[in-house]
Phi, psi and omega in degrees: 000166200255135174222163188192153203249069184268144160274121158250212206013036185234176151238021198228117154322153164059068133224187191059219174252154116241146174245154168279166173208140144239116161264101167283173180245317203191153201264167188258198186299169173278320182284347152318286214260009169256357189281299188333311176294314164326305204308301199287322172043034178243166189324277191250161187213147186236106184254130171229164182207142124012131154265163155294125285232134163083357157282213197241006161217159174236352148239172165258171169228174162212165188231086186239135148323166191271017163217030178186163169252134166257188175264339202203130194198123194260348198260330200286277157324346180269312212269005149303319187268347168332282194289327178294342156260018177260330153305319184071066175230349197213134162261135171107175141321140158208155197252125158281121159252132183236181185271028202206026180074207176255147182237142183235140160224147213229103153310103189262175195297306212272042176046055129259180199208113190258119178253163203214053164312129183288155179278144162290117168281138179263096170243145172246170195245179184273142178247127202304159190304128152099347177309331206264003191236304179303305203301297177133312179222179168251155214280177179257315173193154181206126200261121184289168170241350158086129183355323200297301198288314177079355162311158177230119205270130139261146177241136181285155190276322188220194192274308191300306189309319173291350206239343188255006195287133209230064188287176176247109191291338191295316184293308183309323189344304196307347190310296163251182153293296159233000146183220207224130156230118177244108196263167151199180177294135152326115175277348155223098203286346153337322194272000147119334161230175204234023175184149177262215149164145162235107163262195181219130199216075204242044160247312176257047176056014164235119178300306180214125129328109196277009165179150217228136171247343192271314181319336198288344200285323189266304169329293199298276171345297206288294165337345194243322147292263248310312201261007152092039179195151160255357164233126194236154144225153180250159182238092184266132178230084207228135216328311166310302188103157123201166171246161203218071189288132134327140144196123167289097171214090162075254236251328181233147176261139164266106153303103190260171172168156164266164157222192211187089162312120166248346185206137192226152188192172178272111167261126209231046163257000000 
């Protein structure tokens, strides 16, 4: 069967996120499709497989880390819908079913791909005791992400400060469900974006996520009381880099981005 290596939320190779995708007839065992991600050893690996015609989604999908399945993965999903319309296996919208409901990803005139995410509800907590030494730096406030993401969102005092964190991820673990994003304000939004963020995600075997599309769910909200607007771009600013243009609408966010095949093979297994 045919695998493939897309970088997403980028327009550039080596850049973004990347994941692996299969496209399947039926999804295989589970202890199958978590060794295929070790194997594959990128944030995420992405299995889908054609549903039947007149239903109320049309493939299905999942998501595993090279040690866990998640509920929920926005650059894994961008770059699935990548390859099925760069295949011509799919026209159109497609509607995905996950464990995280249905998600659409919608193909646009200028090759982005608008994704159509539930927003993370934000309540906020106390930020925890002792957090400021793993981390690296100290938070201002912080906020759960509510089940889907399972994250613990920080906000930073500036942009250097998020761009210089240099964590002890094992020690961060302790933290969250599956990690930490940690944002501030953009110090200068001319450059095209209006918040930074990095995450850390080392309960599911990734120290840092080089572009987070679920995190942005959680991101889009907060950012968006704070700077008086519901259209954003984010900035993940983690050595690959990527942007995550944002829209706030209620209950759901929309995640826009391009991708870019970098590697296409025989998985012969």
């Amino acid at each position: 069967m045919r695998i493939r290596i897309v970088d997403a939320f980028t327009d550039r190779p080596f850049g973004g996120n990347p994941a692996g995708v299969l496209l399947l007839d039926a999804f295989g065992d589970d202890a199958w499709m978590q060794r295929v991600a070790l194997e594959v050893n990128h944030a995420e690996t992405a299995f889908a497989h054609r549903l039947a015609e007149g239903g109320e989604t049309d493939w299905a999908l999942r998501w595993f880390t090279p040690v866990a399945e998640v509920r929920m993965c926005g650059h894994a999903t961008l770059a699935t819908a990548h390859v099925l319309h760069g295949t011509g296996a799919h026209e159109g919208p497609v509607r995905f079913a996950t464990r995280s409901g249905v998600l659409v990803a919608t193909p646009r005139q200028d090759g982005s791909i608008t994704l159509d995410f539930p927003t993370a509800p934000l309540t906020e907590v106390e930020v925890p005791a002792g957090i400021a030494e793993p981390l690296g730096a100290e938070p201002r406030r912080a906020f759960d992400t509510g089940p889907d993401v399972g994250d613990l969102l920080v906000e930073l005092a500036d942009e250097k400060t998020v761009r210089a964190l240099a964590p002890d991820h094992k020690a961060l673990g302790a933290h969250s469900a599956r990690g930490l994003i940690a944002t501030a304000r953009a110090e200068d939004p001319s450059r095209g974006y209006d918040f930074v963020s990095r995450c850390f995600f080392p309960n599911v075997g990734i120290d840092e996520d080089p572009v987070t599309g679920s995190a942005h769910t959680a991101l889009a909200p907060f950012w968006s009381e704070r700077l008086g607007s519901t259209v954003l771009t984010g900035l993940q600013a983690s050595p690959r880099s990527g942007r995550v243009g944002t829209e706030l609408r209620g209950d759901r966010t929309l995640l826009s981005g391009r991708a870019v095949t970098t590697i296409e093979g025989e998985l012969l297994v």
